[in-house]
C-alpha positions in Angstrom: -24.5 9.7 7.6 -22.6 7.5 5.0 -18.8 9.1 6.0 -16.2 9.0 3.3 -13.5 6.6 3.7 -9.5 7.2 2.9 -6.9 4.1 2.9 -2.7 4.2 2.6 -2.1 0.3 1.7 1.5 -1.3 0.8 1.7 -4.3 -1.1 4.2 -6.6 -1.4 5.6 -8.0 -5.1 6.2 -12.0 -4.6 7.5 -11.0 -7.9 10.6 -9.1 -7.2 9.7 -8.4 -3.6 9.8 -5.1 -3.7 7.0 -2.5 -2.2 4.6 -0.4 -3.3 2.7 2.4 -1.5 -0.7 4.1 -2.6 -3.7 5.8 -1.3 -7.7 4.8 -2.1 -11.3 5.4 -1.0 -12.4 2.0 -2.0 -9.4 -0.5 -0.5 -11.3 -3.7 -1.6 -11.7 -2.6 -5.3 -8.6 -1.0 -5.6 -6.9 -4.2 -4.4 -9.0 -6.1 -7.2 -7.3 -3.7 -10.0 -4.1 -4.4 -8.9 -4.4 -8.2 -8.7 -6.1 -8.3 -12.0 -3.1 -6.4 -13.7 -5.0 -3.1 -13.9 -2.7 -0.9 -12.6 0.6 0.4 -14.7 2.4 0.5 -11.7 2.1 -2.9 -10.4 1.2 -4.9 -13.5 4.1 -6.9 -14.2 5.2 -7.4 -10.9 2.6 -9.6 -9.4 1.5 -11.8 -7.5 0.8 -9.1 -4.7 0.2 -9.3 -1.3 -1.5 -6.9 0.7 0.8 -6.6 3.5 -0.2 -3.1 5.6 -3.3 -0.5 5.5 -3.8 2.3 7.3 -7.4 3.8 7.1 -8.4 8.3 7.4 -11.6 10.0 8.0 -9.7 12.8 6.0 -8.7 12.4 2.4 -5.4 14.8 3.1 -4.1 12.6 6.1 -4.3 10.1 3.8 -2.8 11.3 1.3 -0.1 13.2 3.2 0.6 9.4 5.2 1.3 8.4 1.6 3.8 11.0 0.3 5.9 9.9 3.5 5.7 6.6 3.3 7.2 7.0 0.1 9.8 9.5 1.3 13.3 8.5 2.2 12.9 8.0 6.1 9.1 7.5 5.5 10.2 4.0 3.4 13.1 2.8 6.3 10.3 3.6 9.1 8.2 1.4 7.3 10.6 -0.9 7.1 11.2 -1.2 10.8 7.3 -1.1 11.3 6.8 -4.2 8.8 10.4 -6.0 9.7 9.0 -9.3 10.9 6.5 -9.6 7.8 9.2 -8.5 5.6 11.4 -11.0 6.6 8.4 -14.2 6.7 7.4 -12.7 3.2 11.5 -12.9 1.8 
């Protein structure tokens, strides 16, 4: 049984070091576009840096693990969560 897969990531600008949050079935590939400048979002603020992934067996976890992380408590939970890296990283 070849079982979907479902990823929330967060990468980390070196750039301005700021975050961004998103949500993928294919976390190696998806990381790929982003390095390679083909995502909008992220394009001009790389390098990136993989810094957190979370992985679902259901797309709408996923998804729904996204939408808070980028909500207001959502983003200074992660924050806490990721507070050694962030600090190493800036």
């Amino acid at each position: 049984m070849n079982e979907e897969r479902y990823y929330t990531y967060i990468l980390y600008s070196l750039k301005d070091k700021g975050l961004y949050i998103g949500y993928t079935t294919n976390l190696k590939n998806r990381f790929t576009t982003h390095t390679q400048g083909g995502v909008i979002s992220t394009k001009d603020r790389r390098p990136l840096k993989l810094i957190h992934y979370e992985y679902f067996v259901n797309k709408e976890d996923a998804k729904a693990r996204e939408r808070f992380l980028k909500s207001g408590f959502g983003r200074s939970q992660m924050k806490k969560m990721l507070g050694r890296t962030l600090k190493l990283l800036g």
